[in-house]
N, C-alpha and C positions, 0 to 999 in steps of 0.2 A: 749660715742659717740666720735669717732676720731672729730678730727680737722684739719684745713693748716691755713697756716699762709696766710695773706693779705695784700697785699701793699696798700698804702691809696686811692685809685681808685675803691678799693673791690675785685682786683682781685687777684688769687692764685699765688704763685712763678711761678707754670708751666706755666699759662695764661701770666705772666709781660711777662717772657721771650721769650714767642712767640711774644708778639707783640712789645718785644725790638731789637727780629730777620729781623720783618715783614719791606722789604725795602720800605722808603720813596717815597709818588708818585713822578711821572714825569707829564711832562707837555709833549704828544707826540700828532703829527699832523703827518695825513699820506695823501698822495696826489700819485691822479696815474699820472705815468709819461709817458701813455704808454700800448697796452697788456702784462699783465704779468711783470710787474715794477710797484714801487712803490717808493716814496722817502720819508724817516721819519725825521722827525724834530723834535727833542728830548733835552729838555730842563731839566738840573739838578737842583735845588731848593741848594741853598748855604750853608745849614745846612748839607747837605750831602757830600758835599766835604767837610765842617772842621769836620764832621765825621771820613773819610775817613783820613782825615791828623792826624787827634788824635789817628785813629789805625795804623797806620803806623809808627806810629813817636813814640807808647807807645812800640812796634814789635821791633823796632828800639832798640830802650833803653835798652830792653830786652836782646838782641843779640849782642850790637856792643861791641868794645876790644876798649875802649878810654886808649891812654896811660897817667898813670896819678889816674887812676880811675878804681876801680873795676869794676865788669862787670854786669851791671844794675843801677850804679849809677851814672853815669854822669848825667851835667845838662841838661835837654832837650834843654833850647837855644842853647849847646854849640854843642847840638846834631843837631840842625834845620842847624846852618849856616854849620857843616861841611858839611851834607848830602841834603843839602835843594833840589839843582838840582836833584839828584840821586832820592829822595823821589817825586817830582813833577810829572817824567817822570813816576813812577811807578804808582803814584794816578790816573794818566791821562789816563795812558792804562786799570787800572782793571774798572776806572767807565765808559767808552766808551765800554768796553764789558760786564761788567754789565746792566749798564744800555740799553743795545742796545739789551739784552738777555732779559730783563723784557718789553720793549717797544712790541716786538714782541710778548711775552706771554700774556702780556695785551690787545692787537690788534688783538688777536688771528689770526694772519697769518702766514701762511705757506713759510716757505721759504726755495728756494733750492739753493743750490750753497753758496757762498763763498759772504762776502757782501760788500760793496765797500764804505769804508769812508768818507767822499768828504771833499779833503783836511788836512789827520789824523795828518802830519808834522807839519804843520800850528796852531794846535788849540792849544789855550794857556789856560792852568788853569786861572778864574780872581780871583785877591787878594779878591774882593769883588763882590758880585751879584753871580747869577747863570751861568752854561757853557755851551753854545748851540752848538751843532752839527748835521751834517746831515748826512743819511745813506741812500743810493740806496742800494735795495733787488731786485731780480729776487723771483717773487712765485708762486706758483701755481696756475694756472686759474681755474674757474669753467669749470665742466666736468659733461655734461647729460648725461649717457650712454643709447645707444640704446639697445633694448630686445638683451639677450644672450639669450636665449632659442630656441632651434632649429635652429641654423645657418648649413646652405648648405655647407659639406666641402666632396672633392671627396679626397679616400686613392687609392695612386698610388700601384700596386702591384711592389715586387722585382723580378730583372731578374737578374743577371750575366754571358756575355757571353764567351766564353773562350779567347777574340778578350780582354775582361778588366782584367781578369787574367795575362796574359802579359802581359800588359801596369803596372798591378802592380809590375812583377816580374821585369822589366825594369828599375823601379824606383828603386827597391830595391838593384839593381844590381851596380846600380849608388849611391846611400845611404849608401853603404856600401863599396866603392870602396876605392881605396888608394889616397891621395892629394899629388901630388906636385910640386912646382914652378916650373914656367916656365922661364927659365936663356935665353935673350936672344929673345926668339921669342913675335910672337904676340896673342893678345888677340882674343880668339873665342868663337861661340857660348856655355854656359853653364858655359863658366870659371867664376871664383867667383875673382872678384878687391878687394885688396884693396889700398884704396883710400882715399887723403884727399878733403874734401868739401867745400868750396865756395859758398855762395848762395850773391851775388851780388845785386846790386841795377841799373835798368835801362836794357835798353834792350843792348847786345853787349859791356856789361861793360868792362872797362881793369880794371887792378890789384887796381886802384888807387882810385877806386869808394867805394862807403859803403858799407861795410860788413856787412848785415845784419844778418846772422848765418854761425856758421863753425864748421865744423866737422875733427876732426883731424884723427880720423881711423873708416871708413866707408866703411862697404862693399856693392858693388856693383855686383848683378851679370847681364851677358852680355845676352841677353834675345836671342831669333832666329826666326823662320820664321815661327815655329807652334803657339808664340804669338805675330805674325805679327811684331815682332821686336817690340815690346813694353812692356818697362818696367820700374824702378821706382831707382832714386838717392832721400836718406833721404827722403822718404814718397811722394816727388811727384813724379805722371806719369810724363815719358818722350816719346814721340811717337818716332818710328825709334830712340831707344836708343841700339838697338844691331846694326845698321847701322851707329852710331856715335864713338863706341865703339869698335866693331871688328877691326881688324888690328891693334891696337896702340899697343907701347909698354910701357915697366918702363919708366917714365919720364915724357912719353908723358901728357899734359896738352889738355881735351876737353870742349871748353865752349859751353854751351846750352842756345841761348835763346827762351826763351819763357814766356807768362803772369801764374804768380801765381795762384795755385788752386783757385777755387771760391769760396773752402769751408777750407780754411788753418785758424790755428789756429791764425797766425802772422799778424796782420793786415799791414803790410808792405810787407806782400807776397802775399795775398792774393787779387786774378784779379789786381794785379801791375806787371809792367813791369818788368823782373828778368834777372841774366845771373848766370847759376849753371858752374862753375868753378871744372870739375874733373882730378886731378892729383894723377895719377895711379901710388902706392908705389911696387905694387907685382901681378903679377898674378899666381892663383892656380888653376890647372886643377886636373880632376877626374878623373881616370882610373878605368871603373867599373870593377867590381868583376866577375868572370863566376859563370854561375848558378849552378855549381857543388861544388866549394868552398863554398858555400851559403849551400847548403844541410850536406856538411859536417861538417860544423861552428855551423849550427843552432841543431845539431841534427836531422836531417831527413833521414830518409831510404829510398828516391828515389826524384825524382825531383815533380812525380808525387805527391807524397806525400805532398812534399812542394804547389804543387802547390794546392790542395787540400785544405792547412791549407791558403792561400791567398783569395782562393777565400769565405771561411768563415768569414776571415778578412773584403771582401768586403759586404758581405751581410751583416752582423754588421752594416758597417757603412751607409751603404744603408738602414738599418731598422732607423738608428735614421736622416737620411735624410729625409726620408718617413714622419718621427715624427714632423720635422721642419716642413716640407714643408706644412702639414695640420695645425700647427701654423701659417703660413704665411697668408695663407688663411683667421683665423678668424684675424690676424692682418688687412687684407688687406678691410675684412666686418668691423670694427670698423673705420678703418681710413674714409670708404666711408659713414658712418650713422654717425658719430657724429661731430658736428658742436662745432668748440673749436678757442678762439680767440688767435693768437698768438703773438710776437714783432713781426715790420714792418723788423729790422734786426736782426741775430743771434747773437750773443758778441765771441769774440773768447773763453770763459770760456764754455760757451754751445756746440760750437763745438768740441772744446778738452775732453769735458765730454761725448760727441759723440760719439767719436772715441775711448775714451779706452773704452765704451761700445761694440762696433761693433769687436774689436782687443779681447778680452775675450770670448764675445759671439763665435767668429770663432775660437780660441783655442779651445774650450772646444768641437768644432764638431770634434774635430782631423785630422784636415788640417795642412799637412806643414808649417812651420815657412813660408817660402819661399812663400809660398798663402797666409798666415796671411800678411804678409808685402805689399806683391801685392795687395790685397783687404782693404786692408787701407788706401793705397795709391790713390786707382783707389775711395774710398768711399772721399776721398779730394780733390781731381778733379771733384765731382760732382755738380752737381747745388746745390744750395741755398735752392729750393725746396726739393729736400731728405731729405737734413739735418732739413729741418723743420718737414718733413715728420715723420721722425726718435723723432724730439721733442712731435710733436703731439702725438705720439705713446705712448711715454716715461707717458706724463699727462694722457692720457684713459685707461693706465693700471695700474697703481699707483689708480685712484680710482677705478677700477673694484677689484683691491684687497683688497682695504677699505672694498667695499661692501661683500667681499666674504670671508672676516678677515682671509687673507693671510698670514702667519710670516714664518719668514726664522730663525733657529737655527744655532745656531753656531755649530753644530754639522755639520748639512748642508753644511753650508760653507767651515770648515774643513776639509770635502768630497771630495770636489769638489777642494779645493787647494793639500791635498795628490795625488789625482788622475794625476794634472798637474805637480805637483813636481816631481813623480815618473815617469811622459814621458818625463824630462827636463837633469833627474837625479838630482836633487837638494833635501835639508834637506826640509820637509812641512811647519817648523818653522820660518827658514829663510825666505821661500816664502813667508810667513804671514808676517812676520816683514816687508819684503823690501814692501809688498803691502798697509802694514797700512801707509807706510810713502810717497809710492808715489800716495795717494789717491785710491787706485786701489780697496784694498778691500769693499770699501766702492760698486763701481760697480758693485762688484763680489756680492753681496748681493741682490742689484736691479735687477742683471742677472736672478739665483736664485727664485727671489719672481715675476719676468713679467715669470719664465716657468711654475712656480708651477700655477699663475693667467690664463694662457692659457691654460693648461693640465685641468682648473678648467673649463673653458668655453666647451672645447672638449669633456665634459663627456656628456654634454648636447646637444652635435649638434647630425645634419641628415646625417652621413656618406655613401657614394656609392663608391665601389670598382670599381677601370677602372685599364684599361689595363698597363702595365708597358709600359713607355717613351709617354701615354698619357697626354694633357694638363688640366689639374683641368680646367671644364665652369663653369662662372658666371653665377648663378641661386639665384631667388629671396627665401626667407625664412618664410616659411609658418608652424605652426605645424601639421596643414591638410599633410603638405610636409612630416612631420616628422616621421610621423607614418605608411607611407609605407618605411622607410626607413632604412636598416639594421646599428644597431648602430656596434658602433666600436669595433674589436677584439680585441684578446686581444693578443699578438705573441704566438705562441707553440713554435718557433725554439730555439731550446737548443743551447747556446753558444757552441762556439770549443773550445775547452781546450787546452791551448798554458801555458808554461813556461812562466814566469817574464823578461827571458832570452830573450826569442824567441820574445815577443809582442816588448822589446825596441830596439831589432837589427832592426827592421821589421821598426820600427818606426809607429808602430800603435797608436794614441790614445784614452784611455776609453776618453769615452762622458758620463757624467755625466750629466742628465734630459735627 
C-alpha cells in the first residue's frame, strides 16, 4: 500500500503546503457610507508584514549584484540597510493590494470601478504592531428585476425616401471632397479649426486666471444654421458657437463664457463658472467632390446606380436603428419597474465611465465621428438625472445577465474591435492594445453583454408592427397581451453587396449587435 509522507500535524506535503499558501486573516470592517459605497477598514496582523519582509528581502538576496559579493551571498543586514527604503515602499504596495483583494473576496462584495485609498501616501509600514488602512469602493446595489416576460415593445417599419438618398449622397460628396486652407480669409460654416484650447476658471477670465485644462491642437468645427448654430469645443456644448466663430480669422482668439456641463467628468468644470479660450491655428475648408467623380472613383456604372447602392446603405443602417430603438424600449420598461437605490452624487469616475460607454455604444451604430463627438458632448451637458439614469440602467442589466448567464467571448469582442478598426483604417491589434490601456476594452465588453442581455429579453416580448416615422405607445404588459400579439420577424432583406473599397470611401459603418 503506497504511502506520503506527514508533517507533524498529520498532514500530507500537498495539505502543509496549501495551508502555508492559505493568506493569513484580516481583521476587516465594512461600513456603508452611502447608496452604493462602502468604506473598508482593513487591519494587517504583524506576522504578515515580517512575512512579507522575509520574502522580499530572501527575492532580494537572490537577485541583487553587491560589489564585493557573489551574487546570493551577501549578508542580508547589509542587504536590509542598502535597500531598506526601496523594500518598504514595495511591501507596502503588494500588501494594500493584497490584502484589499482578499478583504473584498471575503466580504463577498461586488465592486466596480477603480478603488480609492484614503490617504495611500501617508500610510506608513509600523516597525511594530499591525498596519491599518482604509479603502472607499463604489459597488453594486441590490437589483429586484421586474417580470421580463412579455414586455409591450412596438417594431417601427423601414421607409427610405429618395428626399434621404440625397441628403446621403450630399454627405458623401462632402466626405470625400478635397481639404484646403484657407490663407487669409474667414472662418464659415462646415469649416473644420484648428485650434488651441483654454478652459479657464471664472466667468470672463483673462489669460492670468487658472488653467484648469488645455488642449494644444484641437479641432473645432464651425457648426451652421441646420444645428442652430450649436456646437461643441473639447466635449462641451457651446450654444451660437457657429455665431461666435464665423468670420474670425488665424490668430483670432474667442473666449466663451459660460457654466460647466452638469455632467463633466472635471469636478472644477463641472456647473462652475468657465471661460473656454479659442485661438484659431488654421482653417480648413472642404470643397465637395461632384457626384460623377464619385461614380467614377467608386466603380459605378451610373449615378443611378450609385445611388441605388446608398440607399441599401441606408436601409442597413435603418434596420439596426429599428434594432436599438426596440432595445430602448425594454431599457426604458426596466428603468420605469425597477426600483434601485443610487449615490445622492455621481463621482467624476462614474461619469467618465458613462461617457466612454455612450461614445462606443454610438460608434458601433456607424454614426460619424463628427455625431460621436456631438453626442457626447451634448450627453455632458446633460442633467445629473441621465447620467443617473444611464447608471441605473448599467446595475439592472448587469443582473438581468447574471440571471440569464450572459458571457461575452473574446472572440466577440474581437469582432466587434476588427469591424471598428477596418472603418478607422487601423491594425485590430493595435486597437485592442491602445483600448486595454485606456480602459476602453473593458466597456467594449459590458457594451457587448447589455446587447446580447437585451436581444435576450426581446426574444420574449409582445412585438406590433406600426407604421414607419410612427411613435412606439406606452402600453401596459400583460401575457393575456401577449398572445394576441405577433412576435418578432426575423429580417429577409439580403444585404447589398459593396466592395471593401466602396463601404470605406462611402464611410459606412458595420454595426456589430
Amino acid at each position: 500500500m503506497a504511502t506520503t509522507d506527514q508533517d507533524v500535524n498529520g498532514k500530507t506535503d500537498d495539505e502543509s503546503t496549501v495551508a502555508a499558501e492559505k493568506p493569513k486573516p484580516l481583521q476587516v470592517s465594512v461600513e456603508d457610507i452611502g447608496p452604493g459605497r462602502k468604506l473598508l477598514k482593513i487591519e494587517v496582523p504583524a506576522a504578515r508584514i515580517a512575512d512579507k519582509f522575509d520574502d522580499s528581502y530572501k527575492q532580494l538576496k537572490t537577485d541583487a549584484n553587491i560589489p564585493g559579493f557573489r551574487k546570493g551571498r551577501a549578508p542580508r543586514r547589509l542587504i536590509e540597510r542598502r535597500f531598506s527604503t526601496t523594500v518598504r515602499d514595495d511591501v507596502k504596495g503588494q500588501l494594500v493590494g493584497e490584502c484589499f483583494a482578499q478583504a473584498v473576496d471575503d466580504e463577498k462584495l461586488e465592486v466596480i470601478g477603480e478603488p480609492d485609498v484614503k490617504e495611500l501616501e501617508s500610510i506608513e509600514l509600523p516597525d511594530e504592531g499591525s498596519l491599518q488602512f482604509q479603502v472607499e469602493v463604489e459597488v453594486a446595489p441590490e437589483v429586484e428585476l421586474p417580470a421580463l416576460d412579455g414586455i409591450a415593445v412596438d417594431k417601427s417599419a423601414i421607409a427610405v425616401a429618395d428626399t434621404d438618398v440625397d441628403h446621403e449622397l450630399e454627405q458623401l460628396r462632402h466626405r470625400l471632397g478635397s481639404i484646403t486652407a484657407v490663407e487669409g480669409g474667414k472662418a464659415e460654416e462646415s469649416d473644420l479649426l484648428a485650434t488651441e484650447v483654454r478652459i479657464l476658471s471664472g466667468l470672463n477670465a483673462n489669460d492670468d486666471a487658472e488653467v484648469i485644462d488645455r488642449y494644444d491642437d484641437a479641432s473645432v468645427r464651425v457648426p451652421g444654421k441646420s444645428k442652430d448654430d450649436r456646437g461643441h469645443v473639447v466635449g462641451i456644448v457651446v450654444d451660437e458657437l457657429g455665431k461666435q466663430l464665423g468670420g474670425k480669422k488665424v490668430g483670432d482668439v474667442v473666449r466663451i463664457s459660460m457654466t460647466g456641463p452638469a455632467s463633466h467628468e472635471n469636478e472644477k468644470i463641472k456647473d462652475k463658472p468657465i471661460t473656454i479660450a479659442v485661438t484659431i491655428n488654421r482653417i480648413d475648408r472642404t470643397e465637395p467632390i461632384a457626384a460623377e467623380s464619385i461614380v467614377e472613383q467608386l466603380g459605378f456604372d451610373s449615378i443611378d446606380m450609385m445611388k441605388e447602392y446608398l440607399r441599401g446603405m441606408i436601409e442597413s443602417r435603418a434596420s439596426h436603428g429599428q434594432r436599438e430603438a426596440m432595445r430602448k424600449q425594454i431599457s426604458e420598461y426596466l428603468l420605469e419597474h425597477t426600483e434601485l437605490e443610487l449615490p445622492d452624487n455621481l463621482t467624476g469616475r462614474q461619469t467618465e465611465r458613462l461617457l466612454h460607454r455612450r461614445r462606443l455604444e454610438w460608434s458601433s451604430m456607424g454614426l460619424p465621428d463628427d455625431e460621436v463627438s456631438q453626442r457626447v458632448a451634448e450627453a455632458r451637458s446633460g442633467s445629473e438625472d441621465e447620467a443617473r439614469r444611464q447608471l441605473k440602467m448599467f446595475f439592472i442589466l448587469n443582473q438581468a445577465a447574471k440571471k440569464f448567464e450572459i458571457e461575452v467571448t473574446d472572440a466577440e469582442i474581437n469582432g466587434v474591435i476588427a469591424q471598428l478598426a477596418a472603418e478607422q483604417g487601423r491594425r485590430p491589434q493595435k486597437m485592442r492594445q491602445d483600448m486595454q490601456r485606456s480602459g476602453e476594452l473593458e466597456h467594449m465588453g459590458l457594451l457587448v453583454r447589455e446587447r446580447k442581455t437585451l436581444d435576450r429579453i426581446l426574444e420574449a416580448a409582445n412585438v406590433t408592427e406600426i407604421e414607419a416615422g410612427e411613435k412606439p405607445k406606452k402600453k401596459s404588459t400583460t401575457k393575456k397581451e401577449r398572445s394576441t400579439k405577433k412576435p418578432a420577424a426575423k429580417s429577409t432583406k439580403k444585404p447589398v453587396a459593396k466592395s471593401s473599397k466602396t463601404a470605406k470611401a462611402t464611410g459606412e459603418k458595420s454595426r456589430p449587435g
